[in-house]
C-alpha positions as CSV (number, residue, x, y, z in Angstrom):
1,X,29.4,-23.9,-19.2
2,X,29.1,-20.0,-19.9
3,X,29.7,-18.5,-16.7
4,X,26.6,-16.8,-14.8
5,X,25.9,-12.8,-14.8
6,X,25.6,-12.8,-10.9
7,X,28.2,-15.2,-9.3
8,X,26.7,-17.8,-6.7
9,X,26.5,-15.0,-3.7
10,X,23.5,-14.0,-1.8
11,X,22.8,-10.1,-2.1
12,X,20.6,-8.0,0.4
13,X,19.6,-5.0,0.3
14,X,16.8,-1.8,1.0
15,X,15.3,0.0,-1.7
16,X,13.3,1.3,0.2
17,X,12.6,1.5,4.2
18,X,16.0,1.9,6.0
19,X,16.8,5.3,7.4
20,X,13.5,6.4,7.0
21,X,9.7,5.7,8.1
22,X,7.7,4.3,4.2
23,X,8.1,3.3,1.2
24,X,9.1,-0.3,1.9
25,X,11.6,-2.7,-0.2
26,X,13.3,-5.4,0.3
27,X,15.5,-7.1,-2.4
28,X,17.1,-10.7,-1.9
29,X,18.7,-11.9,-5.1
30,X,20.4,-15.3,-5.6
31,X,22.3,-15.9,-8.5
32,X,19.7,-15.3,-11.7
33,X,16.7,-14.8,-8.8
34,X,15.6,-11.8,-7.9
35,X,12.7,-11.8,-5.0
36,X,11.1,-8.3,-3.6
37,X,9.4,-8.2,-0.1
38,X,7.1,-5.2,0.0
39,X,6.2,-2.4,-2.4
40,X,5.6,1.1,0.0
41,X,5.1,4.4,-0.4
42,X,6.1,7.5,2.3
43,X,4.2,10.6,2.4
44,X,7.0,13.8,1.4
45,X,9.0,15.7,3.9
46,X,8.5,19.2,4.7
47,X,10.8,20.9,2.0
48,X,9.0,18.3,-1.1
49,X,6.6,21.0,-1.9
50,X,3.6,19.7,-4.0
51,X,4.9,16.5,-3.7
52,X,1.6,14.0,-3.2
53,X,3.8,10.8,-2.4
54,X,7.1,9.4,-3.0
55,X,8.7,5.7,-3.9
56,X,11.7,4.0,-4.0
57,X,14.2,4.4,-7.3
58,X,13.3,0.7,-9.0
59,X,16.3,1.3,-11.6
60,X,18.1,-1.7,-10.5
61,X,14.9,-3.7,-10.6
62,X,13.8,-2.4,-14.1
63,X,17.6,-3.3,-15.3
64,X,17.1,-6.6,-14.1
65,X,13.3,-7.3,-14.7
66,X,14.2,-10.6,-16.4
67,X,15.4,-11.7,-13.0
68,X,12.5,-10.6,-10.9
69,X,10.8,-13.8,-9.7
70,X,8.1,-11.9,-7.9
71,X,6.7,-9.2,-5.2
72,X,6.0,-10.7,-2.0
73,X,3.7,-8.7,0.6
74,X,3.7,-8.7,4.3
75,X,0.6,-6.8,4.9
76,X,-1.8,-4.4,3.6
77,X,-0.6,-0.9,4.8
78,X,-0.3,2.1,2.4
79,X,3.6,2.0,3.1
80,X,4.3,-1.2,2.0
81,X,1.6,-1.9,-0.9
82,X,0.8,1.9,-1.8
83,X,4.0,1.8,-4.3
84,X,2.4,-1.1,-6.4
85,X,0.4,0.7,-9.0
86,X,3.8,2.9,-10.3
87,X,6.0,-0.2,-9.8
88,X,4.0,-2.7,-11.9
89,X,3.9,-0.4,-14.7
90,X,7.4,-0.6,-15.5
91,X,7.8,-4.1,-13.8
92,X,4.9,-6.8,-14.5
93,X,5.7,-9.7,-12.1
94,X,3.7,-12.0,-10.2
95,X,2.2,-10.2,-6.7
96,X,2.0,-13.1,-4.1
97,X,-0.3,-11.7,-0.5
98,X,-2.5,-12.9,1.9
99,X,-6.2,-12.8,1.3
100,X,-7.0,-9.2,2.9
101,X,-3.7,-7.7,1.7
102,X,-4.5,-9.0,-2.1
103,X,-8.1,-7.3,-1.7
104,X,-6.6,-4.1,-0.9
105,X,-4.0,-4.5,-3.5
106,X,-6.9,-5.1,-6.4
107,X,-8.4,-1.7,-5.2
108,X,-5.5,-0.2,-5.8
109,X,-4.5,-2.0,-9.3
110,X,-8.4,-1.2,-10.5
111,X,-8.1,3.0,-9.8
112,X,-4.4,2.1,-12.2
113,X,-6.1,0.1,-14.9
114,X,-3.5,-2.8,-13.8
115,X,-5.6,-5.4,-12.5
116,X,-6.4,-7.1,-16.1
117,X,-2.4,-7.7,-16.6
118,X,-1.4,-8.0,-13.1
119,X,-0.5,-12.3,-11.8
120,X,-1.6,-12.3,-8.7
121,X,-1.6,-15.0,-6.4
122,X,-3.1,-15.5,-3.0
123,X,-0.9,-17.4,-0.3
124,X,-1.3,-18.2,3.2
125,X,0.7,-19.4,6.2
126,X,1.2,-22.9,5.0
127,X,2.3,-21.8,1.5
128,X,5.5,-22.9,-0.1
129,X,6.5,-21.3,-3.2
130,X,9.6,-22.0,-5.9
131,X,10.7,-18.3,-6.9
132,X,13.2,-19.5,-9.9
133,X,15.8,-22.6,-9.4
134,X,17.5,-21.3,-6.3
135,X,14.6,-19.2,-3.9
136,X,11.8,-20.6,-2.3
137,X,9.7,-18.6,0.3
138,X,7.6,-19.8,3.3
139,X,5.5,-17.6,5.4
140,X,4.3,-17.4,9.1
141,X,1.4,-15.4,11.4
142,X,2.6,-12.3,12.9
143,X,0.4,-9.7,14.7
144,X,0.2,-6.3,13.3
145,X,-2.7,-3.4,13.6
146,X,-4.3,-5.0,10.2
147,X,-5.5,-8.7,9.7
148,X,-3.2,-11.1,7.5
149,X,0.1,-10.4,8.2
150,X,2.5,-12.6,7.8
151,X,6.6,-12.8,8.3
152,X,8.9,-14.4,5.4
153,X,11.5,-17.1,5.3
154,X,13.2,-17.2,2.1
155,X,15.4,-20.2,1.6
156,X,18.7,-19.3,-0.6
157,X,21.4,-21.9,-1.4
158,X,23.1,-19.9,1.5
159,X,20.8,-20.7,4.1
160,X,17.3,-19.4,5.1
161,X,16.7,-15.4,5.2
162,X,13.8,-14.3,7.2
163,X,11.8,-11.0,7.1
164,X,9.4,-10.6,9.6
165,X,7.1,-7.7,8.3
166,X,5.9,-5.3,10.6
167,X,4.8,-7.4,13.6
168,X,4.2,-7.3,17.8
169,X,3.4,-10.0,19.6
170,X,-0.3,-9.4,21.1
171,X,-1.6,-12.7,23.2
172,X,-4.7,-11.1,23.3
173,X,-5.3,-10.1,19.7
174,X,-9.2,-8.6,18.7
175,X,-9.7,-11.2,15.4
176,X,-8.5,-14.5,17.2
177,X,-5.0,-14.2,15.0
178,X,-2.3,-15.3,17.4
179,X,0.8,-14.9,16.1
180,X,2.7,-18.2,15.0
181,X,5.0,-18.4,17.8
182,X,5.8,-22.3,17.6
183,X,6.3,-22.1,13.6
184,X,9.0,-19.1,14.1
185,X,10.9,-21.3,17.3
186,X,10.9,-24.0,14.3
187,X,12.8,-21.8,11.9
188,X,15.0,-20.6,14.2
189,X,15.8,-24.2,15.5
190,X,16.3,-25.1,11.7
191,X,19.0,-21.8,11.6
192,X,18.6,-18.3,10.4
193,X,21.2,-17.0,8.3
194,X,20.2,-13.4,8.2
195,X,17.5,-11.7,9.6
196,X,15.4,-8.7,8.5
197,X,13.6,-7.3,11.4
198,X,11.1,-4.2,12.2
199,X,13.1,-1.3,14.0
200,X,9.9,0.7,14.3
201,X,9.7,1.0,18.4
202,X,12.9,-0.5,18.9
203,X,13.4,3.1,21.5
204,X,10.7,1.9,23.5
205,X,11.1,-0.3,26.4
206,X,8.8,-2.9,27.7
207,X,6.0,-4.6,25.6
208,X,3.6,-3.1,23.2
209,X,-0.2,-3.3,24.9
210,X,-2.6,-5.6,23.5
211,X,-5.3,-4.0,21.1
212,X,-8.2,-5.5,23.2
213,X,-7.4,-2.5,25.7
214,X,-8.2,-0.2,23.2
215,X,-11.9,-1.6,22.9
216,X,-12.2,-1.9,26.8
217,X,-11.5,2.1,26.3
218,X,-13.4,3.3,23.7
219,X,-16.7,1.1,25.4
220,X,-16.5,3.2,27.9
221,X,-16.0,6.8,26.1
222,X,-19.2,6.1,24.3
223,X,-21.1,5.1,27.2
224,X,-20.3,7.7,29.0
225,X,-20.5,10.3,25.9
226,X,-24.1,12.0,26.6
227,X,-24.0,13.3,22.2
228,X,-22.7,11.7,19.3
229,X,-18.8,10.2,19.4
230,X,-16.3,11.2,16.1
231,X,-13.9,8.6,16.0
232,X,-10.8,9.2,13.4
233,X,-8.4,6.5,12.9
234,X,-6.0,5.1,9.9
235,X,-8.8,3.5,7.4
236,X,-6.4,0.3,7.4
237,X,-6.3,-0.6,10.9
238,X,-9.0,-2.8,10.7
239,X,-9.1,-4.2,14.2
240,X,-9.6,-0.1,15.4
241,X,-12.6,-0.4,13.2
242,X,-13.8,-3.5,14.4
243,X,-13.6,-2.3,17.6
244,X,-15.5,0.9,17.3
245,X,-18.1,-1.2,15.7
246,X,-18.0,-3.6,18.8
247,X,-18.1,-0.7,21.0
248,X,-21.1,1.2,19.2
249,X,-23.2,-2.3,19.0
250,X,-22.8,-2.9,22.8
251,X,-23.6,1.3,24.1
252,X,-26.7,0.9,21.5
253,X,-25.3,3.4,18.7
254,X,-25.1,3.3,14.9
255,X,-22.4,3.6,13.1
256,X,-21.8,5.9,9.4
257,X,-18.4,6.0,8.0
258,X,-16.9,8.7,6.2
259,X,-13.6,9.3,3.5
260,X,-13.5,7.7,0.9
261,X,-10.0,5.2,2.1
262,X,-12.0,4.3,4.8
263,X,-15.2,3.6,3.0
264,X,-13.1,0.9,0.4
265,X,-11.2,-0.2,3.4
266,X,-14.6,-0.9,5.3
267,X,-16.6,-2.7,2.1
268,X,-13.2,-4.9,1.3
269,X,-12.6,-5.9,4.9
270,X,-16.1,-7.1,5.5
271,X,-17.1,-8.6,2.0
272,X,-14.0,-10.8,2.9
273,X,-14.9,-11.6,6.0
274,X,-12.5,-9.7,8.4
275,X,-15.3,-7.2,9.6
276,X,-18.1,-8.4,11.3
277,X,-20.8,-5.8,11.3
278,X,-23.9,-6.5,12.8
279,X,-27.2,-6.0,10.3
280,X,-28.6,-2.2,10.5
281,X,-25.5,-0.9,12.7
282,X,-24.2,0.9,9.2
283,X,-26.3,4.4,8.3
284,X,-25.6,6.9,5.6
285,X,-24.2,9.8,6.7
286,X,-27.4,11.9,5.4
287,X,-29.0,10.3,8.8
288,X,-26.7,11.3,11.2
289,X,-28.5,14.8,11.9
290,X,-32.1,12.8,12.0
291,X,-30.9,10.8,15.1
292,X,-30.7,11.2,18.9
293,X,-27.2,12.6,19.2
294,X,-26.3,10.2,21.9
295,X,-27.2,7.3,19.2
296,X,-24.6,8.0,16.5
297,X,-20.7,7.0,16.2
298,X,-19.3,8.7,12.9
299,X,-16.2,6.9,12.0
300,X,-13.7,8.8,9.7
301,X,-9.9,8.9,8.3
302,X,-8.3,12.2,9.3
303,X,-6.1,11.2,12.6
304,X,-2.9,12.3,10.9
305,X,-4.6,15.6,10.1
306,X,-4.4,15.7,6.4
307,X,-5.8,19.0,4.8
308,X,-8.4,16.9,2.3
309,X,-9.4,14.5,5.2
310,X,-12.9,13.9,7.0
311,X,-12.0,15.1,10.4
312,X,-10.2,17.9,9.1
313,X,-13.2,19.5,7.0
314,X,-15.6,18.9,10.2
315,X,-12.6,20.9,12.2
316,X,-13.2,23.6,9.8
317,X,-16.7,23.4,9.5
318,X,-16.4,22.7,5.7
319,X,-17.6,19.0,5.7
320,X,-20.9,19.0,3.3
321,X,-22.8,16.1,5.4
322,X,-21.9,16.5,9.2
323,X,-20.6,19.2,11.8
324,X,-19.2,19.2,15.2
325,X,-20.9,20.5,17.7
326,X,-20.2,21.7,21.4
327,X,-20.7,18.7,23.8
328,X,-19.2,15.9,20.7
329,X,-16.5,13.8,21.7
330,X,-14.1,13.2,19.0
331,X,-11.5,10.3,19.4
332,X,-8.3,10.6,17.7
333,X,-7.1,6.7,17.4
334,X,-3.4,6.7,16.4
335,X,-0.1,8.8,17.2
336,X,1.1,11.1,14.7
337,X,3.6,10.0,12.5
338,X,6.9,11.8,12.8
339,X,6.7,15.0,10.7
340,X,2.5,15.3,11.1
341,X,2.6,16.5,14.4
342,X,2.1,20.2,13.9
343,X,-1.1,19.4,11.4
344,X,-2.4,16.9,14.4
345,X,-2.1,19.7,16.9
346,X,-3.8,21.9,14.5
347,X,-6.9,19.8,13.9
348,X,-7.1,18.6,18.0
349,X,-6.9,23.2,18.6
350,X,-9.4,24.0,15.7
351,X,-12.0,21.2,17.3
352,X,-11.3,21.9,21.0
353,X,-12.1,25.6,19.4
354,X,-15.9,24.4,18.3
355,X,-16.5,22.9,21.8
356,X,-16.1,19.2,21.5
357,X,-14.1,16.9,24.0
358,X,-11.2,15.9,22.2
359,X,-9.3,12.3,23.3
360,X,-5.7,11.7,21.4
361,X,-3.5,9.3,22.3
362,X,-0.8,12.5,23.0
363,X,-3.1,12.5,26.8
364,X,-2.5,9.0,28.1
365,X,-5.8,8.1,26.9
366,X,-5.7,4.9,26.1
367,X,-7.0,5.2,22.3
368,X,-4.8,3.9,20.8
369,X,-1.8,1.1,20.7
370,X,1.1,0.8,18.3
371,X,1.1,-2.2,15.8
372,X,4.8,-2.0,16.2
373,X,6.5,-4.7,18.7
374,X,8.4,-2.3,21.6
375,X,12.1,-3.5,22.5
376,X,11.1,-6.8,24.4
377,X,9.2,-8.1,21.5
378,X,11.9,-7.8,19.3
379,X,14.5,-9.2,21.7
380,X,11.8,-12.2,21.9
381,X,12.2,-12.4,17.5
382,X,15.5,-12.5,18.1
383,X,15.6,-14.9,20.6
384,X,13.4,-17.1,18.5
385,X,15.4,-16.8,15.6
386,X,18.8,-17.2,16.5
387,X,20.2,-15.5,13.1
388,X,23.8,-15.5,12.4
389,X,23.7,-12.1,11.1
390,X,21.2,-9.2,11.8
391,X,20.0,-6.3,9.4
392,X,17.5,-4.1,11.0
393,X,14.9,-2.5,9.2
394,X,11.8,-0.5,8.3
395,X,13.1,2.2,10.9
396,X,14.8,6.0,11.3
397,X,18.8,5.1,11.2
398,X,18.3,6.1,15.1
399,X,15.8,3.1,15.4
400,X,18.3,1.0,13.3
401,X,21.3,1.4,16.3
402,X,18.8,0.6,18.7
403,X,17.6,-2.6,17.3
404,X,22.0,-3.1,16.8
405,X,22.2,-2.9,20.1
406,X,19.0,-4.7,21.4
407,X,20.4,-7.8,19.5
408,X,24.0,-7.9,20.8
409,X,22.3,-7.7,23.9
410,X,20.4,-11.2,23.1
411,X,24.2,-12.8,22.4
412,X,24.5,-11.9,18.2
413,X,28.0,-10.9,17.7
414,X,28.7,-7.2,17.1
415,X,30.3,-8.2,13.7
416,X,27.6,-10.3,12.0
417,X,25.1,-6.7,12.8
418,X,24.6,-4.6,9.7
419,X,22.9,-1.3,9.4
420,X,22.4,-0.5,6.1
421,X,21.5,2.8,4.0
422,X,19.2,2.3,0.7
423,X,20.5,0.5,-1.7
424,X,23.8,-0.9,0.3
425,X,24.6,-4.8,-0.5
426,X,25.4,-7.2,2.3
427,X,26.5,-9.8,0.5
428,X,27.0,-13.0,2.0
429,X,28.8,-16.3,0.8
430,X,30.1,-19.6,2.3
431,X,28.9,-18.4,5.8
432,X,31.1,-15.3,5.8
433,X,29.0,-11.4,4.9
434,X,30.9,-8.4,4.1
435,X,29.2,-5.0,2.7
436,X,29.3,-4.9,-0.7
437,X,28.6,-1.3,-2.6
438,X,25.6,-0.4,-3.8
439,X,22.4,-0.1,-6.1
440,X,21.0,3.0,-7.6
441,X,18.3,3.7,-4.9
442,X,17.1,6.6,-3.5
443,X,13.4,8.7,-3.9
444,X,11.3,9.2,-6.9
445,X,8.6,11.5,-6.4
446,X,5.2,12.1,-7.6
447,X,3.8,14.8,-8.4
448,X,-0.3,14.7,-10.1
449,X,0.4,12.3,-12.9
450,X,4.1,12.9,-13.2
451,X,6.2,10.5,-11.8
452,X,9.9,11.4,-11.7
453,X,9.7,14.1,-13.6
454,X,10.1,16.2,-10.5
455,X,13.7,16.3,-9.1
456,X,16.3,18.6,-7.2
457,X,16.4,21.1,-10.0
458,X,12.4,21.4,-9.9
459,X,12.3,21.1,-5.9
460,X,15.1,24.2,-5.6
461,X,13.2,25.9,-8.4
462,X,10.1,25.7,-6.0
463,X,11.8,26.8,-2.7
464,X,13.1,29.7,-4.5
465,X,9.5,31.2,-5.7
466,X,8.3,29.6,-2.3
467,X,10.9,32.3,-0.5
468,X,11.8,35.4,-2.7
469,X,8.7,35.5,-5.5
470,X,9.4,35.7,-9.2
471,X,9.9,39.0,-11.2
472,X,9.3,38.2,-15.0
473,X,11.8,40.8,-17.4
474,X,9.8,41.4,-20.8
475,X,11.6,43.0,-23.5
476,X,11.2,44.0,-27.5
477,X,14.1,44.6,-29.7
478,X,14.4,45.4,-33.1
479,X,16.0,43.1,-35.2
480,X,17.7,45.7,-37.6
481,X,19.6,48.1,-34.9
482,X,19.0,46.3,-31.8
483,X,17.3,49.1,-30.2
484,X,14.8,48.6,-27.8
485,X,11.1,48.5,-29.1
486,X,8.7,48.4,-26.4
487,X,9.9,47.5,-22.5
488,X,11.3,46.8,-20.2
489,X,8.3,45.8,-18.8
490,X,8.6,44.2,-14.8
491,X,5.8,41.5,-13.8
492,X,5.8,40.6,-10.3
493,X,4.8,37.7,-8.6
494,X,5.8,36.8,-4.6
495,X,8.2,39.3,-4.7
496,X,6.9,42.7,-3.6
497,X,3.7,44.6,-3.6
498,X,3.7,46.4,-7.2
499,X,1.3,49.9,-6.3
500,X,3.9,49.9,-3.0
501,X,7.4,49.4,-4.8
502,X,6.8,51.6,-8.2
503,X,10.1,53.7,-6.9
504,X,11.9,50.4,-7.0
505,X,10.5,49.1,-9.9
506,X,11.1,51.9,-11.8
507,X,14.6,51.8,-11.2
508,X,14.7,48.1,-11.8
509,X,14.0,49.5,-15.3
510,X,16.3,51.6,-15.9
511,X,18.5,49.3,-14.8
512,X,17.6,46.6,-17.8
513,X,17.4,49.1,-20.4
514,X,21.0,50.7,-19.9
515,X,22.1,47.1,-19.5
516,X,21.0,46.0,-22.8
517,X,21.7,49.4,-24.3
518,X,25.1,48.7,-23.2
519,X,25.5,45.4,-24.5
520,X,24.2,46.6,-28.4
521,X,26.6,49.3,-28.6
522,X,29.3,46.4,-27.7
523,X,27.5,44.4,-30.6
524,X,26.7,41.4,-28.0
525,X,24.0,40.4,-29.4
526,X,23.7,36.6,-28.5
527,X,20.0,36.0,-26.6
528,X,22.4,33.6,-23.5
529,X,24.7,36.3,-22.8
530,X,22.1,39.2,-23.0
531,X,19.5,37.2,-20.2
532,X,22.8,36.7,-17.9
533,X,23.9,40.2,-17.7
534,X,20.4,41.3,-17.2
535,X,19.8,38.7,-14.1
536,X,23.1,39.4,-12.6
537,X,22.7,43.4,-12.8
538,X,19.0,43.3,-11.9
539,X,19.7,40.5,-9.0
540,X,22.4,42.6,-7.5
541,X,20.6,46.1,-7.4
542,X,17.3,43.6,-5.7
543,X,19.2,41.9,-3.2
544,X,21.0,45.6,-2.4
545,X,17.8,47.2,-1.9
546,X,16.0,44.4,-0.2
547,X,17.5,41.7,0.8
548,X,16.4,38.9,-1.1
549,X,16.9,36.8,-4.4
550,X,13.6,36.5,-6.8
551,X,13.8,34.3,-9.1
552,X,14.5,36.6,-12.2
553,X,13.0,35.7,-15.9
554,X,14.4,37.7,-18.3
555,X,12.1,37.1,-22.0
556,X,13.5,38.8,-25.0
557,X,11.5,38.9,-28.1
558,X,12.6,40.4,-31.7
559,X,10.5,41.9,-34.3
C-alpha cells in the first residue's frame, strides 16, 4: 500500500485571522482532507496606500486544491465571507452556509460572475456532512450581531475539533435565535480535542449586553427626536436594522435606507425572511424632504466613517438626495474598529459642525452592543467545552494572551494552550500536539482589479512619492559622439514648487549634464551605469540642499 502524502496527523492552522482583526481562515486537514472554516477579508492598515482590501495568501490551499473538501461558513460578515469571490477563482470547491449567510454569499458571487460554477449548499443546525473519508462536520446556534450563525464541530480520526465562529451568548436575543446551549454541553460531554474560539473581547470583563437594550434605546431617541432621526450602522447587522425598523413603526415614522451594502443587505434579509418590515414603513429617499421632519428615520452605512459612505457625504453636504440639518439627530450604531477611529471622529466633528445632535456609542449611549462574547462568555464556551487543548482566535495577538489566560483560569493546562501566528501548524497525533512549522501565509492585497500584483516593492515605491515627490531626469544623446542633444530637462512632481526652486533646479542641471559629460569622455556608455551615477549625484546634491530623497527617474533617449 503506497504510503500517503500527508501522514495520519491532524494539522491546524490560521490563514487568516490570528494576530489581527479580518480576513478569516481556518484550515483543518486530516490526512488527504483538507476543510476551510471561513473565507474574510480586512480592510488595509494605514501605510497600504490605495490598497481597497486585503486577503489571506491561499498558496498552500491552491497547492493542494485536490485535497480541499470544501469552505465552511460561520456567518455572513464581510470579514469572514468578503474573501470568497478572489478565493473561488483560483479554488472552485463546494461553499456549505446557513440560509442568510448563502444569500449574502450569492450577492457577492453574482457582482464576480461565480455564481454559475460555484457548489453551493445550504446547511443548518441539524446538518451532518462527510468532507472526504476521514472529516465530517456538525454545526450548532450561536448568537452573533447577524442572524444564522452557527459554531462547528469537525470530527477528525483524532477526536472532535470545534470552532465556534464569532459568537456571545445573548438570553434575550431580538429574532428569537437562542443560542444552542444544551447541543454545545453535549459536545463537550462527548470531548473536545481542540478548540478554536473568538478572542475578539476577551479584554473585556463581565458579559456582553443583550441587543434588546439597544431597541429599548433607540425607541426612545426617536420619540423624543422633535425632526427626522439618521441612523448609521454596519449594513450586516441585521438585528440593528430590525430594530430601527421596530423603533420607527412604534414612534409612527417611515423608514428610507440608503448605500448601496445596506440596500442588498435590507432586500436579501427580508425576501428571506429575517427582516420583518411592516407594509408602507419603506419610502424612497426622493420623499424624505416631502415629509414632516419628525416622521422620517433615514437608515444608512457609514458608522466606520468611510470617505465613499452615506453618512459621510451628508457630513459633507455632498449627498445628492438628503442633507443634515440643524436640530437632526444622527445615531452612530457601532464602535469603530481599531484603526477607523480618527475618520469616526472626523465624521461625528463635521456633523456636530452642521448642527445635528450626534449619539455614538464613544458617550455611553447605549446605541450600540458588541456581537462579540466579553470574558465571561468565553470562560462559559470553555466551560462547556472542556477541550484538551485551546487555540484562540479571530483576535489582535494581545486578545490571543488574554483568551490564554482566561482558559487556564477555567482548569485547561498551560501546555495544551497554543497561540498561533498565520500560517503556524499545531499538529496533533495520538492525543499529544506539538507546533509544527508553517504554511506560506501572510497578506495578498488588492488593489482595483489587481490582485497580488501589489507588494512591498510597489507599497515602498508609494511611500516614497507619498513623502519626497518624484523628479523625472529627461535626456537626448547622440548616438555617434555621445554628446548631449537636447536636456537635461527636470519634471517635478511632489517634490518642490518649480516657479519657486528655478535656482535649485537649475543647478540640478548642471549637475546631470557634467555627470554624463563626464562619463562619455570616460567612454561609459552602458544606459545602467549612466542612470546610477546620475541618481546618486543628483540625490546627494537634493538631499544637501533640502533634506529629502525624491524619488529620481532618470530617462535617456538616443537619436
Amino acid at each position: 500500500m503506497s504510503k500517503k502524502i500527508n501522514s495520519d496527523k491532524l494539522s491546524i492552522f490560521a490563514l487568516g485571522g490570528v494576530g489581527e482583526i479580518g480576513k478569516n481562515m481556518y484550515v483543518i486537514q486530516y490526512a488527504n482532507d483538507i476543510v476551510v472554516v471561513d473565507a474574510g477579508l480586512k480592510f488595509p492598515e494605514e501605510d497600504m496606500l490605495g490598497i481597497d482590501i486585503v486577503i489571506p495568501d491561499i498558496s498552500y490551499l491552491t497547492e493542494n486544491r485536490d485535497k480541499v473538501r470544501g469552505i465552511l461558513l460561520t456567518h455572513g460578515h464581510e470579514d469572514h465571507i468578503g474573501g470568497l469571490p478572489y478565493v473561488l477563482k483560483h479554488l472552485n470547491v463546494p461553499v456549505y452556509g446557513t440560509k442568510l449567510t448563502l444569500g449574502l454569499v450569492e450577492n457577492k458571487l453574482k457582482e464576480a460572475n461565480l455564481l454559475g460554477e460555484t457548489k453551493r449548499i445550504l446547511i443548518h443546525a441539524d446538518s451532518e456532512i462527510q468532507l472526504g473519508s476521514t472529516l465530517k462536520a456538525t454545526f450548532f446556534k450561536t448568537n452573533h450581531s447577524i442572524p444564522d450563525s452557527v459554531g462547528i464541530c469537525i470530527d477528525t480520526p483524532e477526536g472532535c475539533v470545534v470552532h465556534t465562529g464569532d459568537f456571545k451568548f445573548d438570553h434575550t436575543p431580538v429574532n428569537d435565535q437562542y443560542a444552542d446551549l444544551q447541543r454545545m454541553a453535549e459536545i463537550g460531554s462527548r470531548g473536545v480535542l481542540a478548540l478554536l474560539s473568538d478572542s475578539t473581547n476577551a479584554e473585556k470583563p463581565g458579559f456582553t449586553p443583550s441587543e434588546k437594550n439597544v431597541g429599548i434605546v433607540l425607541e426612545d431617541i426617536f420619540r423624543k427626536a422633535d425632526q427626522r432621526v439618521v441612523v448609521a450602522t454596519f449594513a450586516s447587522n441585521v438585528h440593528r436594522i430590525q430594530q430601527v425598523i421596530n423603533a420607527a413603526e412604534s414612534t409612527g415614522r417611515k423608514v428610507t435606507v440608503i448605500g448601496r451594502s445596506m440596500v442588498n443587505v435590507v432586500s436579501i434579509a427580508s425576501d428571506l425572511g429575517y427582516l420583518h418590515i411592516p407594509d408602507g414603513m419603506l419610502i424612497e429617499p426622493e420623499e424624505v424632504n416631502k415629509m414632516a421632519a419628525d416622521r422620517v428615520v433615514v437608515l444608512c452605512t457609514g458608522s466606520q466613517g468611510e470617505p465613499m459612505s452615506a453618512l459621510t457625504r451628508m457630513a459633507r453636504s455632498t449627498h445628492r438626495k438628503v442633507d443634515i440639518l440643524p436640530g437632526d439627530t444622527v445615531i452612530i450604531a457601532a464602535t469603530p474598529v481599531p484603526g477607523n477611529e480618527k475618520y469616526v471622529g472626523r465624521t461625528i466633528d463635521e456633523l456636530f459642525r452642521l448642527g445635528a445632535d450626534v449619539i455614538y456609542s464613544g458617550s455611553n449611549s447605549g446605541v450600540h452592543v458588541s456581537g462579540h462574547g466579553s470574558q465571561e462568555e468565553l470562560k462559559l464556551m470553555l466551560n462547556l467545552m472542556k477541550p484538551k487543548f485551546f487555540i484562540p482566535v479571530h483576535g489582535e495577538f494581545r486578545m490571543q494572551r488574554r483568551h490564554a489566560l482566561l482558559a487556564e483560569s477555567v482548569g485547561v493546562d498551560p501546555d495544551n494552550i497554543f497561540i498561533t501566528d498565520l500560517g503556524e501548524i499545531v499538529e496533533i497525533q495520538a492525543g499529544s500536539a506539538r507546533k509544527a512549522g508553517k504554511v506560506t501565509a501572510g497578506n495578498v492585497l488588492i488593489d482595483g482589479l489587481g490582485v497580488g500584483d501589489v507588494g512591498n516593492i510597489v507599497l515602498r515605491d508609494r511611500k516614497l512619492l507619498s513623502q519626497d515627490g518624484i523628479l523625472v531626469v529627461v535626456v537626448t544623446l547622440s548616438k555617434q559622439n555621445g554628446a548631449i542633444v537636447s536636456g537635461p530637462d527636470i519634471i517635478s512632481r511632489g517634490f518642490v514648487y518649480v516657479r519657486e526652486s528655478e535656482g535649485l533646479l537649475e543647478e540640478s542641471n548642471r549637475i546631470v549634464s557634467s555627470t554624463l559629460q563626464k562619463l562619455m569622455s570616460e567612454n561609459v556608455n552602458e544606459w545602467a551605469s549612466l542612470k546610477t551615477s546620475v541618481k546618486d549625484a543628483l540625490g546627494r546634491f537634493l538631499y544637501e540642499q533640502t533634506r529629502r530623497r525624491p524619488m529620481i527617474l532618470p530617462i535617456i533617449m538616443e537619436v
